[in-house]
DSSP file (Angstrom, degrees, kcal/mol; ACC not computed):
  #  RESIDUE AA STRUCTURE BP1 BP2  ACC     N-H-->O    O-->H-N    N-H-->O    O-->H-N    TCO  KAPPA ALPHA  PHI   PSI    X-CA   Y-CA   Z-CA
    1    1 A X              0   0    0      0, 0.0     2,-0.4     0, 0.0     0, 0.0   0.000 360.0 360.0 360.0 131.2    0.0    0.0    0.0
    2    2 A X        -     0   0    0      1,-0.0     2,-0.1     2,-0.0     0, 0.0  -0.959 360.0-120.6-126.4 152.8    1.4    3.5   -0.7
    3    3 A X        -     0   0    0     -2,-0.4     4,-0.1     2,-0.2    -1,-0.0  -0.158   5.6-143.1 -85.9 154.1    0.5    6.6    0.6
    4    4 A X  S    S+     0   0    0      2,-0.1     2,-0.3    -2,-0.1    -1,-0.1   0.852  85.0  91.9 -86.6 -29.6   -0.7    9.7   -1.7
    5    5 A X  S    S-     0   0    0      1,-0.1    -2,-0.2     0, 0.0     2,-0.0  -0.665  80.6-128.1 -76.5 123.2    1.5   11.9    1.1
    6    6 A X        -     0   0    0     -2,-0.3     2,-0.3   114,-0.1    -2,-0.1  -0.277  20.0-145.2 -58.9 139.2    5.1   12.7    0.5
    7    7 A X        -     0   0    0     -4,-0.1     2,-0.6    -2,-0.0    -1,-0.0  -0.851  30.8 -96.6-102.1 153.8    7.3   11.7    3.6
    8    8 A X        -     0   0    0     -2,-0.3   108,-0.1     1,-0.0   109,-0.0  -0.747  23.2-139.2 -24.8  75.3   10.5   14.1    4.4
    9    9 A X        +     0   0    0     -2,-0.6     2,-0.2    12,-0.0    -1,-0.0  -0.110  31.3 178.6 -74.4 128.6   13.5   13.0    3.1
   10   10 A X        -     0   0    0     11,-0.0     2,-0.2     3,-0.0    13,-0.1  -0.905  20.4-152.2-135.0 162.3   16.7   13.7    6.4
   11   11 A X  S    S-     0   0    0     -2,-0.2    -2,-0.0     1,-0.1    12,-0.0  -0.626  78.7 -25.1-136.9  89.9   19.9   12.9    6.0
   12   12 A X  S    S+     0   0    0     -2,-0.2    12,-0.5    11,-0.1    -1,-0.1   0.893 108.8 103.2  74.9  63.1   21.3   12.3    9.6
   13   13 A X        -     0   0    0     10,-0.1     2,-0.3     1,-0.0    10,-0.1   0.593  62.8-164.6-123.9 -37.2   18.7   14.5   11.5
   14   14 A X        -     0   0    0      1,-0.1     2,-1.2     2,-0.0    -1,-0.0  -0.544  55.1 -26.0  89.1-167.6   16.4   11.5   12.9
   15   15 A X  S    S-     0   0    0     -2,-0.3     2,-0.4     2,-0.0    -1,-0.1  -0.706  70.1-175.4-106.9  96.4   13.1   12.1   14.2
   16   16 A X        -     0   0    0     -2,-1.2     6,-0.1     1,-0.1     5,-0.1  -0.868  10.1-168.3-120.5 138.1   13.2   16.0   15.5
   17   17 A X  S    S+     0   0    0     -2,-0.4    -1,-0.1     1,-0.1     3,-0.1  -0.053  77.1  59.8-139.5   8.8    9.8   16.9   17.3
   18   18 A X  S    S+     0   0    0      1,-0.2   109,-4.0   109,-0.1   110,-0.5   0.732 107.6  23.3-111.3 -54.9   10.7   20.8   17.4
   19   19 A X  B     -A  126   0A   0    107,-0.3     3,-0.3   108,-0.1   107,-0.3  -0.906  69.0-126.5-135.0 137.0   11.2   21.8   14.0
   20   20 A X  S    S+     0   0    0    105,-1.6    93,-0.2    -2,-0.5    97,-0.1   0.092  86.8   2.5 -38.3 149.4   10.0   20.6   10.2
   21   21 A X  S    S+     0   0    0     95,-0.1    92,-2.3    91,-0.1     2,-0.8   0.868  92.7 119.1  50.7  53.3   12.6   20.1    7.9
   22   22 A X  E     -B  112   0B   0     -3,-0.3     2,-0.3    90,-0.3    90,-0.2  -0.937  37.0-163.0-153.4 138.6   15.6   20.6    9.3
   23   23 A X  E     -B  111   0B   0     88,-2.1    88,-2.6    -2,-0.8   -10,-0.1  -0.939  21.9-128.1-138.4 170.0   19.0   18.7   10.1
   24   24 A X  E     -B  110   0B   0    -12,-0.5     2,-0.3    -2,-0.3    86,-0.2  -0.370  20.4-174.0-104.1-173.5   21.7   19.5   12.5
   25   25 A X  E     -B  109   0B   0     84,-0.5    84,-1.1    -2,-0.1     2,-0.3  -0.836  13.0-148.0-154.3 172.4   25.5   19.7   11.6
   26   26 A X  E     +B  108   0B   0     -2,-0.3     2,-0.4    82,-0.2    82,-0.2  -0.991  20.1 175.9-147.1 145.1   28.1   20.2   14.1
   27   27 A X  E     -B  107   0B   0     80,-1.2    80,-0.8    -2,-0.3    39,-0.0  -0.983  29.7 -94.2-160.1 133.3   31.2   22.0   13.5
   28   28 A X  E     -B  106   0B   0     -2,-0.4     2,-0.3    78,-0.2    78,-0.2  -0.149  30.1-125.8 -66.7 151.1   34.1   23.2   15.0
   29   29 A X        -     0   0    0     76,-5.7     2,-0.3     2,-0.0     5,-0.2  -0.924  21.6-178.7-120.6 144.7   34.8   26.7   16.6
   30   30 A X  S    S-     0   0    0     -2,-0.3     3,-0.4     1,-0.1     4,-0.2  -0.904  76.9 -27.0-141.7  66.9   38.0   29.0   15.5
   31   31 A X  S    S-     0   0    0     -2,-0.3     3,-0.1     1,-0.2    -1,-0.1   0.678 124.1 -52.6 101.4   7.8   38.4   32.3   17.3
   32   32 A X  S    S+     0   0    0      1,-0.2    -1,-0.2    67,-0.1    69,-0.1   0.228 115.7 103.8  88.1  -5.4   34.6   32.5   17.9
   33   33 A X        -     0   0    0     -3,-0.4    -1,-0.2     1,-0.1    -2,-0.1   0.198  66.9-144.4 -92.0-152.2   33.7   32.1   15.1
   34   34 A X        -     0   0    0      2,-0.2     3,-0.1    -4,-0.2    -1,-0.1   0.588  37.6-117.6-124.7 -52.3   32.2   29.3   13.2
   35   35 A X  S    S+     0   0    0      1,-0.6     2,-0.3    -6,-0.1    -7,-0.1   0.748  77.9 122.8  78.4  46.2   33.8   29.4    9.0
   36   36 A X        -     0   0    0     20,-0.2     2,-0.7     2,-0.0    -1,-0.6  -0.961  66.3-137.3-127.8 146.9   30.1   29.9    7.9
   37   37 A X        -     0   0    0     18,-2.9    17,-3.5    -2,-0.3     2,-0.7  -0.855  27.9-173.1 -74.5  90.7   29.2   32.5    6.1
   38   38 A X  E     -C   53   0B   0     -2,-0.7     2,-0.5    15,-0.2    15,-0.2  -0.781   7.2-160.0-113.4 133.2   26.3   33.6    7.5
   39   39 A X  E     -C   52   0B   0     13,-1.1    13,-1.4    -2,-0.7     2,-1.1  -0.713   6.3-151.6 -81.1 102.8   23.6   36.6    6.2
   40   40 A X  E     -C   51   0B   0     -2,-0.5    11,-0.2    11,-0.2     2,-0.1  -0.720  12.9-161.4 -74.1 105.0   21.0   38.6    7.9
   41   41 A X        -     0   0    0      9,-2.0     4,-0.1    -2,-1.1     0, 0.0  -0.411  22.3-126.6 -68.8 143.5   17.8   40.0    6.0
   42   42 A X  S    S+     0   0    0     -2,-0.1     2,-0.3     2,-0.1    -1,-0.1   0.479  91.9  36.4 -77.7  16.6   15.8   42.4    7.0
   43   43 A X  S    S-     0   0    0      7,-0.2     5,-0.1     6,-0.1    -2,-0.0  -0.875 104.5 -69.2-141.2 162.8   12.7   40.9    6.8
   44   44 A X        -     0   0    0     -2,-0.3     6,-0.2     3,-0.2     3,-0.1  -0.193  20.7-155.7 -52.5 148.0   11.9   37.0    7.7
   45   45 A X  S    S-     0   0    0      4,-2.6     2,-0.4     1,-0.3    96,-0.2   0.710  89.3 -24.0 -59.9 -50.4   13.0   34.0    5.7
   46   46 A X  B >  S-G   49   0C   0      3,-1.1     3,-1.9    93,-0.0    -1,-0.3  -0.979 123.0 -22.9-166.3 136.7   10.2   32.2    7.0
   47   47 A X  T 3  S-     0   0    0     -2,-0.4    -3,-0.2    88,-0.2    77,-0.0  -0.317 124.9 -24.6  66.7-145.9    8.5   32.9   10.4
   48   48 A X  T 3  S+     0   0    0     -4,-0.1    41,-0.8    -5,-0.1     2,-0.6  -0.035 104.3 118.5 -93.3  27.2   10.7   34.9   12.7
   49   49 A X  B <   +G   46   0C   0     -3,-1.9    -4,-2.6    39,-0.2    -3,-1.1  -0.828  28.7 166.3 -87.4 112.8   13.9   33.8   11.3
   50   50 A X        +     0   0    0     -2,-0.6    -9,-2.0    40,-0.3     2,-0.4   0.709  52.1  80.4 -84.1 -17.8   16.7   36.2    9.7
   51   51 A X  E     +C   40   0B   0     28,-0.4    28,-0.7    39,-0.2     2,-0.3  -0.789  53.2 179.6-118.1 139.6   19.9   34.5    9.2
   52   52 A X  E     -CD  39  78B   0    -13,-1.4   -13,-1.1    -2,-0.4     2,-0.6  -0.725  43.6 -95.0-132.3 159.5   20.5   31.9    6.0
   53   53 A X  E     +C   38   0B   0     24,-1.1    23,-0.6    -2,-0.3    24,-0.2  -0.813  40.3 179.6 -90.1 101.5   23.3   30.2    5.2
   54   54 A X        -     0   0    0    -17,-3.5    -1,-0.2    -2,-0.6     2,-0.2   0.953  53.1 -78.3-112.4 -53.5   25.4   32.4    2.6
   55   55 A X        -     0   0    0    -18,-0.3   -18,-2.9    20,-0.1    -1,-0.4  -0.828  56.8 -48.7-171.7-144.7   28.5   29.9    2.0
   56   56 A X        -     0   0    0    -20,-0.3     2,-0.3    -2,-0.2   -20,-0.2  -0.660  50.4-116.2-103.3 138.2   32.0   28.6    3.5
   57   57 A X        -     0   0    0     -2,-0.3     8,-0.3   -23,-0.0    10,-0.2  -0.772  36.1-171.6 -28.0 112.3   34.6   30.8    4.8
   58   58 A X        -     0   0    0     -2,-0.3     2,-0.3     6,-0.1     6,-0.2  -0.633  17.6-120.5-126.6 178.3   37.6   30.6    2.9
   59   59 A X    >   -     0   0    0      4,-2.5     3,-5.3    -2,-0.2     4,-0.5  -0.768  44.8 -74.7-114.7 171.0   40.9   32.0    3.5
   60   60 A X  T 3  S+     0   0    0      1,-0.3    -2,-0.0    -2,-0.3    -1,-0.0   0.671 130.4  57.2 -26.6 -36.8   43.3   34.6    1.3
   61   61 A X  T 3  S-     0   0    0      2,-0.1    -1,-0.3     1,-0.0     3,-0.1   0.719 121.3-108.1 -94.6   4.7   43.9   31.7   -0.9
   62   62 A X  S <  S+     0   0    0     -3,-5.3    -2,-0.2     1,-0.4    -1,-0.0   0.232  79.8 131.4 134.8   6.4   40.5   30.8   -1.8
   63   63 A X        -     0   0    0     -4,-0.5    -4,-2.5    -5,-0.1    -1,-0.4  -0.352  32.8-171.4 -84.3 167.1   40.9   27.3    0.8
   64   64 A X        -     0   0    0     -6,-0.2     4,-0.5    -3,-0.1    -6,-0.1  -0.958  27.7-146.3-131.3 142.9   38.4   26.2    3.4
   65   65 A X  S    S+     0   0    0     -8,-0.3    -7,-0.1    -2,-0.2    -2,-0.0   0.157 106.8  33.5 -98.7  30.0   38.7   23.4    6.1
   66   66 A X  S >> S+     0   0    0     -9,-0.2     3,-1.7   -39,-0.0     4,-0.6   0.451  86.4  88.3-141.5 -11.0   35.1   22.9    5.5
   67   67 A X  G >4 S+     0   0    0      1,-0.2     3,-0.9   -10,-0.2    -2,-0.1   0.963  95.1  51.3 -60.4 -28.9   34.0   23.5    1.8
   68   68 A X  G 34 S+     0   0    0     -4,-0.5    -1,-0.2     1,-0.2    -2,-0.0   0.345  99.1  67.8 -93.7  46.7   34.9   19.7    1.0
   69   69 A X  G <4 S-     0   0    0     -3,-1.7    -1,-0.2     3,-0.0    -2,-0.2   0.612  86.2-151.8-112.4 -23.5   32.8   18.6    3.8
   70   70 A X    <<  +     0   0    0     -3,-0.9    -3,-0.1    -4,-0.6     3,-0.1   0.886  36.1 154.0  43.7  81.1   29.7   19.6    2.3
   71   71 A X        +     0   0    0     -5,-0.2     2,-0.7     1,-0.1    -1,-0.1   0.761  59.9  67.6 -90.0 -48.7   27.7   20.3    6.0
   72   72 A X  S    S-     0   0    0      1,-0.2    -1,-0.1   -47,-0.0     5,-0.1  -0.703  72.1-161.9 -73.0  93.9   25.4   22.8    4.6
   73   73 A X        +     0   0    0     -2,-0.7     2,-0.2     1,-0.1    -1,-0.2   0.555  65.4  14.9-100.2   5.0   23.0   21.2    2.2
   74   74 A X  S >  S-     0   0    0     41,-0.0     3,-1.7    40,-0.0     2,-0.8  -0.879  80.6-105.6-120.1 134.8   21.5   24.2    0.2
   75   75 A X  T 3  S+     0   0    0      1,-0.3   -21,-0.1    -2,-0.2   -20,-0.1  -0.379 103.4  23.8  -3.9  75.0   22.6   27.5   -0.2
   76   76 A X  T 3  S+     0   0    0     -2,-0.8    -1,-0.3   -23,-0.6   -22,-0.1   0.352  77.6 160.8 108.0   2.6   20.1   29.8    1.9
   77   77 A X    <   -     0   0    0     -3,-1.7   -24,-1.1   -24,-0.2     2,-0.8  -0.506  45.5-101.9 -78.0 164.3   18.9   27.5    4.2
   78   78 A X  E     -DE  52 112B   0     34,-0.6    34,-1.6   -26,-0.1     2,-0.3  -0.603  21.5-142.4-105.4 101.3   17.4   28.9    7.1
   79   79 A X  E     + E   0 111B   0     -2,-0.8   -28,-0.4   -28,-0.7    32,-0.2  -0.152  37.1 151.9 -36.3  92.3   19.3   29.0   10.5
   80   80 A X  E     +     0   0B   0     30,-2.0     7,-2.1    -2,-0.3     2,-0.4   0.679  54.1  42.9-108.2   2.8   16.8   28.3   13.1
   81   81 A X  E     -FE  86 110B   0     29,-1.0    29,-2.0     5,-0.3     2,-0.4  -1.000  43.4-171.5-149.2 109.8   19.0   26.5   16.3
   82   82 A X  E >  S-FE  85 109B   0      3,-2.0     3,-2.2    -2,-0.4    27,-0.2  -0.997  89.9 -19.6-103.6 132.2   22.3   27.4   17.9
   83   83 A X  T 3  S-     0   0    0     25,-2.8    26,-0.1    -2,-0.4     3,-0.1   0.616 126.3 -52.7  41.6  23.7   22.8   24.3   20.3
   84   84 A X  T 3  S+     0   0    0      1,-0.3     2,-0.4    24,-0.0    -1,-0.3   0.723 110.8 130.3  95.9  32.6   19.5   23.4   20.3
   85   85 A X  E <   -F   82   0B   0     -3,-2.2    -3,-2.0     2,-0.0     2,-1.0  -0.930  61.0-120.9-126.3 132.0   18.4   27.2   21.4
   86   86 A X  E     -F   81   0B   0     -2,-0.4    -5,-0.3    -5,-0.3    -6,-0.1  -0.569  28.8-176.2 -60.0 104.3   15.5   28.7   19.2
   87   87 A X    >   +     0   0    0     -7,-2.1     3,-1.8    -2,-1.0     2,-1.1   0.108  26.4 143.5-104.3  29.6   17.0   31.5   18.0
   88   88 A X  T 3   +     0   0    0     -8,-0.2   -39,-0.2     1,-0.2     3,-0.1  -0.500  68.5  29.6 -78.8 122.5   13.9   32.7   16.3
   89   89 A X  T 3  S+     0   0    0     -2,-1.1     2,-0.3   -41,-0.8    -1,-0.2  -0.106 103.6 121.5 146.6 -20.0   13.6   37.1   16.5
   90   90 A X    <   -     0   0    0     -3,-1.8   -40,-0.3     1,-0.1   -39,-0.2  -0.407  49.7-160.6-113.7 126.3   17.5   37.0   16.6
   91   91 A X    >>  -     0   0    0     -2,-0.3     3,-2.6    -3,-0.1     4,-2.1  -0.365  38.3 -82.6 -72.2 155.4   20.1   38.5   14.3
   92   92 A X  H 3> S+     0   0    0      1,-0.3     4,-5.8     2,-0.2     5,-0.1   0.838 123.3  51.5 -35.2 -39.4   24.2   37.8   13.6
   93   93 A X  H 3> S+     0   0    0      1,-0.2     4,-1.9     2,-0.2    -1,-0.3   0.921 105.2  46.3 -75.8 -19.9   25.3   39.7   16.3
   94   94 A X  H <> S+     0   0    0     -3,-2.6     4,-1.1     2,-0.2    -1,-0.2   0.943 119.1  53.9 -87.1 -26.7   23.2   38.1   19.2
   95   95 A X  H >X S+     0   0    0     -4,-2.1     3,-4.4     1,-0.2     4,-2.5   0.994 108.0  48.2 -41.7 -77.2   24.7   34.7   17.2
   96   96 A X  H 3X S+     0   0    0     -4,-5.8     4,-3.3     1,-0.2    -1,-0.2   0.772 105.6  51.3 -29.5 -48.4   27.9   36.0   17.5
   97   97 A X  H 3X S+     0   0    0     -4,-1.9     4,-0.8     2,-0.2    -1,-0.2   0.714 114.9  49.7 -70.7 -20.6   27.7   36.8   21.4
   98   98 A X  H << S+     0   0    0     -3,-4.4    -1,-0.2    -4,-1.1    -2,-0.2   0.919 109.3  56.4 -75.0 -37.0   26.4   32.8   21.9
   99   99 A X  H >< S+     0   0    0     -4,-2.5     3,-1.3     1,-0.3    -2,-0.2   0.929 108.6  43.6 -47.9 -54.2   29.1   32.0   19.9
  100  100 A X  H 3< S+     0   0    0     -4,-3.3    -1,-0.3    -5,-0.4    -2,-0.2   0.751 102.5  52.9 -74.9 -28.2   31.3   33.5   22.0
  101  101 A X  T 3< S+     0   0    0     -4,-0.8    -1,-0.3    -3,-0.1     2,-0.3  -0.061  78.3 135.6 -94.7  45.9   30.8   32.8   25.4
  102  102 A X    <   -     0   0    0     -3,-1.3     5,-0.0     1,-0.1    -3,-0.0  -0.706  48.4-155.0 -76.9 143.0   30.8   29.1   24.5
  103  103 A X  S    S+     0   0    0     -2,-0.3    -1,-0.1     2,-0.0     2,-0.0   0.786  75.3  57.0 -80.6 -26.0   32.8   27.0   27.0
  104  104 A X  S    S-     0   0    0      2,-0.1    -2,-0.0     1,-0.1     0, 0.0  -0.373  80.1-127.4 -99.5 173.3   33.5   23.9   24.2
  105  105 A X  S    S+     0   0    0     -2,-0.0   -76,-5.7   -75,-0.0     2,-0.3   0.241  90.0  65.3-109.1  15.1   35.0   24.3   21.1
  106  106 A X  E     -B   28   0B   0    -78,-0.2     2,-0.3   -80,-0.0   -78,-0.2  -0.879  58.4-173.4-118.5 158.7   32.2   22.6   18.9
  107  107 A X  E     -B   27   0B   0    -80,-0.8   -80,-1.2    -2,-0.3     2,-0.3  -0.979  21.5-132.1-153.1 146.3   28.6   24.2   18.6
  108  108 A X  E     -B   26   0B   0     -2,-0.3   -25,-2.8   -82,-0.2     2,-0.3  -0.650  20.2-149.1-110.9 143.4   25.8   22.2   16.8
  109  109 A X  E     -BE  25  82B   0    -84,-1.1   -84,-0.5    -2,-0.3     2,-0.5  -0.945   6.2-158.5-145.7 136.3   23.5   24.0   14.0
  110  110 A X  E     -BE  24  81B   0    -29,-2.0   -30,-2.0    -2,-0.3   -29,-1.0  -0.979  16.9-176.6-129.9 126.5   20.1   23.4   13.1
  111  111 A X  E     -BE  23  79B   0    -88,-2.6   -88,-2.1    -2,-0.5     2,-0.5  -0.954  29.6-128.9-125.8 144.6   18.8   24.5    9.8
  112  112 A X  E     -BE  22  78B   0    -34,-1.6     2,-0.9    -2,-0.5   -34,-0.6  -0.500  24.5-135.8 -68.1 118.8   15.9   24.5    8.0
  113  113 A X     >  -     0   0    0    -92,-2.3     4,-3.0    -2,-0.5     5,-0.1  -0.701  11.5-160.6 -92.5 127.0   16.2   22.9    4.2
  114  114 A X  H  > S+     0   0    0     -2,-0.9     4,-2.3     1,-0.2     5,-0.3   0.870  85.3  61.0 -77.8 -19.6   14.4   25.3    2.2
  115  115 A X  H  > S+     0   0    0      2,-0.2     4,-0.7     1,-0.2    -1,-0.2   0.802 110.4  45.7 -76.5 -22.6   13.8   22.5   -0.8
  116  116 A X  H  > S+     0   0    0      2,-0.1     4,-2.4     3,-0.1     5,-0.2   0.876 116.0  43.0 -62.5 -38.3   11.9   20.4    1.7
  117  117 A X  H  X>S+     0   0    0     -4,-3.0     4,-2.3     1,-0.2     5,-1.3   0.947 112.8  45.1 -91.9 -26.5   10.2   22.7    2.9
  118  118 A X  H  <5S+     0   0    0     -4,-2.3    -1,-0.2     2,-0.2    -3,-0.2   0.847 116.4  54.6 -32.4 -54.4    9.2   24.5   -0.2
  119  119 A X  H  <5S+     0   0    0     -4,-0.7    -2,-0.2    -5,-0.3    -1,-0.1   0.958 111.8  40.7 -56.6 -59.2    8.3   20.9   -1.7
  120  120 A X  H  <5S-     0   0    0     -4,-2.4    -1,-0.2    -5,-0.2    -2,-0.2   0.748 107.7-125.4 -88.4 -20.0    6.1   19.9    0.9
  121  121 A X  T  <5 -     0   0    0     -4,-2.3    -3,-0.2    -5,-0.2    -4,-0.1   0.888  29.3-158.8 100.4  35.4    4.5   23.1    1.3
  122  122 A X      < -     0   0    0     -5,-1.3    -1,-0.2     1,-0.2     3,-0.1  -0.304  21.1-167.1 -38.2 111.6    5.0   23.9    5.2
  123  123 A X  S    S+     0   0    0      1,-0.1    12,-0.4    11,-0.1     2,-0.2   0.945  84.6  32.9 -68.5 -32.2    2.5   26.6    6.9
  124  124 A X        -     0   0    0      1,-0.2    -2,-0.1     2,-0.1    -1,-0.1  -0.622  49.8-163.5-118.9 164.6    5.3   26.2    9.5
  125  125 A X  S    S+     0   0    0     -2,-0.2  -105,-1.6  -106,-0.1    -1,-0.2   0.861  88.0  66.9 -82.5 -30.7    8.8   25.6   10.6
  126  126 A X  B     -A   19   0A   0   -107,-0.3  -107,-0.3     1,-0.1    -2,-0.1  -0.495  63.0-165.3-111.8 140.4    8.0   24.9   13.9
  127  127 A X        +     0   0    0   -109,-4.0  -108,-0.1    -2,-0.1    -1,-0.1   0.507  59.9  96.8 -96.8   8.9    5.9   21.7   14.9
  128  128 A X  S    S-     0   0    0   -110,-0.5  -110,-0.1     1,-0.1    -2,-0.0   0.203  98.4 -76.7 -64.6-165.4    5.1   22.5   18.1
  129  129 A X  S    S+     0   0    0      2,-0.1     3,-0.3     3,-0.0    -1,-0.1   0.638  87.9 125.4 -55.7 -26.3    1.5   24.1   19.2
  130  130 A X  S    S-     0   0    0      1,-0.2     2,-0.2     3,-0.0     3,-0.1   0.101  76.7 -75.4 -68.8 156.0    2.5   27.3   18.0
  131  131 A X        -     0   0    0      1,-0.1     2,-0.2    -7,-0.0    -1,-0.2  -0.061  41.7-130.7 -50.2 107.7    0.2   29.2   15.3
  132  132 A X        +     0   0    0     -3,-0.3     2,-0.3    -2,-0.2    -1,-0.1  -0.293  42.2 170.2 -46.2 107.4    0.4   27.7   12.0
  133  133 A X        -     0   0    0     -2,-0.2     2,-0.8   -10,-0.1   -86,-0.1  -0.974  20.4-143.8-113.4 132.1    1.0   30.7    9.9
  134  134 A X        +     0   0    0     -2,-0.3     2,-0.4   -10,-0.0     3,-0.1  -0.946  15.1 176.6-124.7 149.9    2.0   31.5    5.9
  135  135 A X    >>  -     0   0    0     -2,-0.8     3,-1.9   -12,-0.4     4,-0.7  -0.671   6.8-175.5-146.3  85.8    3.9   33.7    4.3
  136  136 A X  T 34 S+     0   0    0     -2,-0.4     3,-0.3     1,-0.2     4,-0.3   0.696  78.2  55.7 -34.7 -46.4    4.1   33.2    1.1
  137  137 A X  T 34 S+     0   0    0      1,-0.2     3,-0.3     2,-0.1    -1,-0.2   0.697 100.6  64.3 -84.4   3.0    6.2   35.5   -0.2
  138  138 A X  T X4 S+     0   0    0     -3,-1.9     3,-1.0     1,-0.1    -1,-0.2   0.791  84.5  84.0 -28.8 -60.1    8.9   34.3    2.3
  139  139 A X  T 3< S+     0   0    0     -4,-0.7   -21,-0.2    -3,-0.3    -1,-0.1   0.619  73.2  64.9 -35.7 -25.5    9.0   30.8    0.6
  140  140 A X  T 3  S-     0   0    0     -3,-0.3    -1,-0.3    -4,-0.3    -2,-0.1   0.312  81.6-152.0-106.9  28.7   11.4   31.3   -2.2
  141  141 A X    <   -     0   0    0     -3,-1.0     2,-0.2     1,-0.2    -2,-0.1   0.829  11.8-158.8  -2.9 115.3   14.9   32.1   -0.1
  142  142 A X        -     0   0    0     -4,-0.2     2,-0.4   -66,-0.1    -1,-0.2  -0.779  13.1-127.3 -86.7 159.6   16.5   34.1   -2.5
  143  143 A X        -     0   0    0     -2,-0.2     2,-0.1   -91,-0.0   -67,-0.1  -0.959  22.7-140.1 -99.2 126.6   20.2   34.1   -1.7
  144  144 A X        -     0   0    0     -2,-0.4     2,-0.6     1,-0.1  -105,-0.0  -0.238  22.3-100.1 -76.8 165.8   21.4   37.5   -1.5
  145  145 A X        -     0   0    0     -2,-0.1     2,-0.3     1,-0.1    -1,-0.1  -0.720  31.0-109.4 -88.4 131.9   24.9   38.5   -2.9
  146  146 A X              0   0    0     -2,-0.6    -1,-0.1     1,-0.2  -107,-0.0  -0.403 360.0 360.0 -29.0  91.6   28.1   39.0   -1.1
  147  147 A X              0   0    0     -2,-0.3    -1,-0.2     0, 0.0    -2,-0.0   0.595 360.0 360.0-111.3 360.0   29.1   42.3   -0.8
């Protein structure tokens, strides 16, 4: 028997009972930082979320210790979790300042994949109780350019 309903496709995320869509990665930290490139918009992605996923941090010669690791799995997906902390309202800098008073050197990232969730057609990120909302013109991440 097969179902008419699309299941979620995860690729090491498991069965995660806060948020749609979404996998974790975990990644070492270098000076406070992370070696993502990450973007705030001024308006939501999706919900109350600003910050997307822009690309890898490279250094003067064009290297990365993470570009062949391929962690991030689209371009623009939506940063919703530092260490398993909601970070929905919140911008780069209040990232940065978790980032930085971390005691460990590793910090776990949850993003939202915007081609799941686009696909399957989410009123929400969130699964919880909270109010099922859309906003369409959110949906289609644009990725901004680097300045």
């Amino acid at each position: 028997m097969t179902s008419d309903k699309p299941f979620t496709p995860y690729r090491s995320i498991g069965n995660r009972e806060e948020y749609f869509d979404s996998y974790d990665i975990a990644i070492p930290l270098q000076h406070g930082g992370c070696g993502l490139w990450l973007e705030t918009h001024a308006l939501p992605y999706v919900e109350d979320y600003y910050i997307i996923f822009e690309d890898y941090k490279k250094d003067d010669g064009g290297y990365s210790f993470l570009e062949d690791k391929d962690l991030v799995m689209n371009f623009g997906d939506v940063l919703l979790a530092v260490d398993g902390l909601d970070i929905e309202g919140k911008n780069l800098d209040n990232i940065r300042n978790m980032l930085q008073g971390k005691s460990s050197n590793w910090v776990k990232l949850t993003f939202l994949n915007k081609e799941w969730f686009n696909r399957f057609d989410r009123d929400s990120a969130i699964t919880s109780t909270k109010i099922q909302r859309k906003k369409v013109s959110h949906l289609s991440f644009t990725v901004l350019s680097v300045i």
